[in-house]
py3Dmol code that shows the C-alpha trace and the ligand (Angstrom):
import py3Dmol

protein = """\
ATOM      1  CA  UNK A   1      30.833  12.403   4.905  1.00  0.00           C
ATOM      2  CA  UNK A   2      29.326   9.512   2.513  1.00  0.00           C
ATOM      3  CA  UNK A   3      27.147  10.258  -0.514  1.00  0.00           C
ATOM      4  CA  UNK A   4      25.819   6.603  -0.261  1.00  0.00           C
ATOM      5  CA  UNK A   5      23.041   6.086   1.861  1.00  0.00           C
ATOM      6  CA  UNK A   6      20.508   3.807   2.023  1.00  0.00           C
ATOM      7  CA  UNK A   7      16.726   4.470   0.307  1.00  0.00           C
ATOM      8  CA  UNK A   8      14.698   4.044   3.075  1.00  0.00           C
ATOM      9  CA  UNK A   9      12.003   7.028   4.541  1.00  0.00           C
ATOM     10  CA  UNK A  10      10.988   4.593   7.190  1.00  0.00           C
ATOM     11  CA  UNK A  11      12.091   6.691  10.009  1.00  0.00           C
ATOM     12  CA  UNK A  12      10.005   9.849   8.732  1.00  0.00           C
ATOM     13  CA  UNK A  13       7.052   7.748   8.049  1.00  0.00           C
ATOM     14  CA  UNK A  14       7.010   4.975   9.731  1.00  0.00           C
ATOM     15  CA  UNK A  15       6.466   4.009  13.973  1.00  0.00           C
ATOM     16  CA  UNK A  16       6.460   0.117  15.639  1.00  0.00           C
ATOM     17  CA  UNK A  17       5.463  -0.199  18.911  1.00  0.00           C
ATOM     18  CA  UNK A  18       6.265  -3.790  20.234  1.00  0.00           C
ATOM     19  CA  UNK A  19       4.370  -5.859  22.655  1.00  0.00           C
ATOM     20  CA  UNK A  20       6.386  -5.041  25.358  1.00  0.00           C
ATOM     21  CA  UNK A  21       6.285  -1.476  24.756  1.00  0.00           C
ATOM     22  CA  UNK A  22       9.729  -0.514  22.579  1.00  0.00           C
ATOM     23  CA  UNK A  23       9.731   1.979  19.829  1.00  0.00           C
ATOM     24  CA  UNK A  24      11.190   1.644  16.399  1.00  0.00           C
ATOM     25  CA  UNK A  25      11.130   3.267  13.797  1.00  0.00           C
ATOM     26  CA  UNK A  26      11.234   0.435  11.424  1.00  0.00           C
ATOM     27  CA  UNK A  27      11.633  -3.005  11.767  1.00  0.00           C
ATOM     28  CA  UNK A  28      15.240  -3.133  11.667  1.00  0.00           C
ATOM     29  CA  UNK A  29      16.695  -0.876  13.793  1.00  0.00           C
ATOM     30  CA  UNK A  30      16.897  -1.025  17.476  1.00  0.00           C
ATOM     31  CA  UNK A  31      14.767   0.485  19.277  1.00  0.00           C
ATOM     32  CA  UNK A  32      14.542   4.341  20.210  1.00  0.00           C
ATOM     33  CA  UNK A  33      12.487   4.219  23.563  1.00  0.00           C
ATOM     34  CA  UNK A  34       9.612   2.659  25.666  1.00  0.00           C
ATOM     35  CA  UNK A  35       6.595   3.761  25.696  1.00  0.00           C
ATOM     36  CA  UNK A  36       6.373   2.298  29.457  1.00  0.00           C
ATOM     37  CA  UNK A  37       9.023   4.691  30.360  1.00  0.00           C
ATOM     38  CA  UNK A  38       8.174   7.688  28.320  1.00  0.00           C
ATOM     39  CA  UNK A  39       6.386  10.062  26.499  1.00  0.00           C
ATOM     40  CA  UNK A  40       5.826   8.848  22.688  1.00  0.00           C
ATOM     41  CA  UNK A  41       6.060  11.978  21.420  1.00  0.00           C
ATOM     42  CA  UNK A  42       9.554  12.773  23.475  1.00  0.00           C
ATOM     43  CA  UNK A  43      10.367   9.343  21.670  1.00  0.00           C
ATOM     44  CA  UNK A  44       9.645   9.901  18.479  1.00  0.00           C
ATOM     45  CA  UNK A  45      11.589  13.559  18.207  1.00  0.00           C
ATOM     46  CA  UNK A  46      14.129  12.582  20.852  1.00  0.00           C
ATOM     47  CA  UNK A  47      18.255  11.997  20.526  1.00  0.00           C
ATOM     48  CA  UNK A  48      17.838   8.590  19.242  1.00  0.00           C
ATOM     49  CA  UNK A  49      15.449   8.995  16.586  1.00  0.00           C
ATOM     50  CA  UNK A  50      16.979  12.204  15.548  1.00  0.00           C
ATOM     51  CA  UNK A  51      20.565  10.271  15.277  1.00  0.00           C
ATOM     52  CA  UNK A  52      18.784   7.887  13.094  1.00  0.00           C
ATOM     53  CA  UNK A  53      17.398   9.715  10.777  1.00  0.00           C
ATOM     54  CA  UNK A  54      20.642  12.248  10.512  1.00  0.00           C
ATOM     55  CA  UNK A  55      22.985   8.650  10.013  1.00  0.00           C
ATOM     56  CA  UNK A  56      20.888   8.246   6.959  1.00  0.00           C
ATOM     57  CA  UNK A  57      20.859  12.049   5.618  1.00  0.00           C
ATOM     58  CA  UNK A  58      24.621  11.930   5.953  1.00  0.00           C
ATOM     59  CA  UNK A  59      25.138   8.849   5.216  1.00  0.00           C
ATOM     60  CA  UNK A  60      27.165   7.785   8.226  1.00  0.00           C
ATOM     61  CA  UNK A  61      24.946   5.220   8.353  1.00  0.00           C
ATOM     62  CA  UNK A  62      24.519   3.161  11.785  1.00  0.00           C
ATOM     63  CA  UNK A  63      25.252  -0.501  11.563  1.00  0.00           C
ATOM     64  CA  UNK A  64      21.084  -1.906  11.007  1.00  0.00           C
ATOM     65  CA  UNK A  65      21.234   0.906   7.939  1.00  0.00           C
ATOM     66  CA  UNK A  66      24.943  -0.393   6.529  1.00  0.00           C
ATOM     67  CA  UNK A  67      23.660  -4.099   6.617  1.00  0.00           C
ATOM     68  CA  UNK A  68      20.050  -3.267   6.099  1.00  0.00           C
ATOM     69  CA  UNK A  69      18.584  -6.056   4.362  1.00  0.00           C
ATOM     70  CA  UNK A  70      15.710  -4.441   3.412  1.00  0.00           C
ATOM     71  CA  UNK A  71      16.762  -1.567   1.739  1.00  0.00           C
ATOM     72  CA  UNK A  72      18.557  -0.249  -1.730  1.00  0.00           C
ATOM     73  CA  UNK A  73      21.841   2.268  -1.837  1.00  0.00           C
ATOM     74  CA  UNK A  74      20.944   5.483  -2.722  1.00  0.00           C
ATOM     75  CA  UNK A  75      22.549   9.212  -2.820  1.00  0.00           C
ATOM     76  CA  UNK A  76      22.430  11.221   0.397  1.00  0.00           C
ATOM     77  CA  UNK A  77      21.561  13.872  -2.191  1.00  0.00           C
ATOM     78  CA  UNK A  78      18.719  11.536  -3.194  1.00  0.00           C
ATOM     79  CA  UNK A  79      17.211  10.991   0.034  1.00  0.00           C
ATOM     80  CA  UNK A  80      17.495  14.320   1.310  1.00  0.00           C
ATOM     81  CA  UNK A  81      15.380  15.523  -1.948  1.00  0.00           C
ATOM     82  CA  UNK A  82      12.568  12.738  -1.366  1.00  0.00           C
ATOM     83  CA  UNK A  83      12.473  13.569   2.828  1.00  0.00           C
ATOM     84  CA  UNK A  84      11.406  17.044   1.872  1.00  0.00           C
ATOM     85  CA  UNK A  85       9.261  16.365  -0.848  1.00  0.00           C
ATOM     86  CA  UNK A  86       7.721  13.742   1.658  1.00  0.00           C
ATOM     87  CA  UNK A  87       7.590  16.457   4.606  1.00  0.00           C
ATOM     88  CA  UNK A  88       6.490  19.140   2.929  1.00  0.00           C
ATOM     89  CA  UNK A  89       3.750  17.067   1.091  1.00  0.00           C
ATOM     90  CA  UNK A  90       0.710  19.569   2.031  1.00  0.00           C
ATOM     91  CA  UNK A  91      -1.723  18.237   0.174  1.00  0.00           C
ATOM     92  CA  UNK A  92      -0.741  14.312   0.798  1.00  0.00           C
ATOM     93  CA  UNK A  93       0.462  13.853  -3.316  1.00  0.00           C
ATOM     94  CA  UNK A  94       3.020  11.456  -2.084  1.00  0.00           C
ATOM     95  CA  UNK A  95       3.391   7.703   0.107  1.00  0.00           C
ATOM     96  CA  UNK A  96       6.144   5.631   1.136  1.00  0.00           C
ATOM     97  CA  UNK A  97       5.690   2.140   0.375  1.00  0.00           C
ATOM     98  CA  UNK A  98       8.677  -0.323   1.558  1.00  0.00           C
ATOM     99  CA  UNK A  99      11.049   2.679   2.525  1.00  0.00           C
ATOM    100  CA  UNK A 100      10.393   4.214  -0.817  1.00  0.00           C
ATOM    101  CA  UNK A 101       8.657   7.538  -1.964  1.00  0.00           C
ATOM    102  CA  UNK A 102       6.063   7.741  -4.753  1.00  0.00           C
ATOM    103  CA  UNK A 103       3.240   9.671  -6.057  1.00  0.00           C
ATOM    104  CA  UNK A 104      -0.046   8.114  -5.478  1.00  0.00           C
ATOM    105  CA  UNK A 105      -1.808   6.984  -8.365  1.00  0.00           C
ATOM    106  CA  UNK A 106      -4.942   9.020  -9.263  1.00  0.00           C
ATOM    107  CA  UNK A 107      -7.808   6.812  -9.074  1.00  0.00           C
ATOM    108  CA  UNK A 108      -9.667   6.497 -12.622  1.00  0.00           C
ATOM    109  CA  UNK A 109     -13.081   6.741 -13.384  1.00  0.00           C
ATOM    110  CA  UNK A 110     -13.852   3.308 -14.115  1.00  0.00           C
ATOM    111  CA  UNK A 111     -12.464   2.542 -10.665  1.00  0.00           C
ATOM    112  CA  UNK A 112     -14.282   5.464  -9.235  1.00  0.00           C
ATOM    113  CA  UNK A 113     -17.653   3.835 -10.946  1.00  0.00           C
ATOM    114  CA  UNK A 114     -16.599   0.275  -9.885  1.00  0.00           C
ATOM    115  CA  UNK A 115     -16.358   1.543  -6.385  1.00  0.00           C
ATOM    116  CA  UNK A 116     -19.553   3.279  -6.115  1.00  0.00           C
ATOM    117  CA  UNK A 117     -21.287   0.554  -7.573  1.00  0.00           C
ATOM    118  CA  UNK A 118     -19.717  -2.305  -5.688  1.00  0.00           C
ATOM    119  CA  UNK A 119     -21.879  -3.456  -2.491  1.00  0.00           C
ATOM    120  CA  UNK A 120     -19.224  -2.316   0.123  1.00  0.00           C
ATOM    121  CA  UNK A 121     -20.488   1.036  -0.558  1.00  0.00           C
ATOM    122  CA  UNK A 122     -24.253   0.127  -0.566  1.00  0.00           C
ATOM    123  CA  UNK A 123     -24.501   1.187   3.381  1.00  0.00           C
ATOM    124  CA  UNK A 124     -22.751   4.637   3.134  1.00  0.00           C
ATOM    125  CA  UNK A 125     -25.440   4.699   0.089  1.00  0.00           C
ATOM    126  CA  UNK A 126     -28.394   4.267   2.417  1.00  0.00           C
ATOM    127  CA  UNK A 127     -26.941   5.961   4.794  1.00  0.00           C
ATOM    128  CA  UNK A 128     -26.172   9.258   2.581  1.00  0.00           C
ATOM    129  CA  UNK A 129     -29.932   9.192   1.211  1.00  0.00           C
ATOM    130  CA  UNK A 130     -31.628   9.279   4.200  1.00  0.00           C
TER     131      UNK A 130
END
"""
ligand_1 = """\
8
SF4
S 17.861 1.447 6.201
Fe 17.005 -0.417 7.136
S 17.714 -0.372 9.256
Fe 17.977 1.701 8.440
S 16.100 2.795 8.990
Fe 15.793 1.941 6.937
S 14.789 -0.066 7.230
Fe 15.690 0.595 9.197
"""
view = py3Dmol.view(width=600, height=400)
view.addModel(protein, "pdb")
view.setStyle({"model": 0}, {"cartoon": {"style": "trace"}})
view.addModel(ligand_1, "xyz")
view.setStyle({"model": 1}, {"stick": {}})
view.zoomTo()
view.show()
């Protein structure tokens, strides 16, 4: 088994469904169903998806994750660590921006005030006070 892997939480977080009805689970790989032919939910949990995501927890990666151009090497250690954090994210701390995990920023209160005060927000306003 490899310790090298590639950093890339796309197939936990991440679903395309094409025009003509295939399922990936990012835009690299091939895809892992049809959604004319089954269930999306059998899809999504099924063999294919669940041999994707266990190439890249291993690290016997499948040949769209070994030439991957998209995505950085990482530990299998590493990428085990950030698909639980990711899965057992209760209270939604964390997002996954370009394969990658990361704790959303806190919004500040001079973006809170610029928000409230901007006119996108003037119709919720109206709408609140009524
Ligand atoms: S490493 Fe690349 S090919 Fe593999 S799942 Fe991630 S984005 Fe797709």
């Amino acid at each position: 088994m490899s310790t090298i892997s590639k950093a890339c939480l796309d197939p936990w977080s991440f679903l395309l469904i094409k025009a003509d009805g295939n399922v990936c689970l990012c835009c690299w790989s091939e895809p892992i169903g049809n959604v004319n032919s089954a269930d999306l939910d059998a899809i999504v949990s099924g063999l294919k998806a669940q041999h994707l995501r266990s190439s890249l927890l291993t690290g016997e990666l499948l040949k769209c994750c070994s030439q991957c151009p998209a995505r950085d090497d990482t530990t299998t250690e590493k990428l085990c660590a950030d698909v639980e954090t990711y899965l057992n994210d209760t209270k939604k701390l964390y997002a996954v921006s370009q394969g990658k995990l990361f704790l959303k920023p806190k919004p500040s209160k001079h973006w809170l005030k610029r928000i409230w005060t901007s006119k996108l927000v003037r119709p919720l306003k109206k709408m609140l006070s009524r």
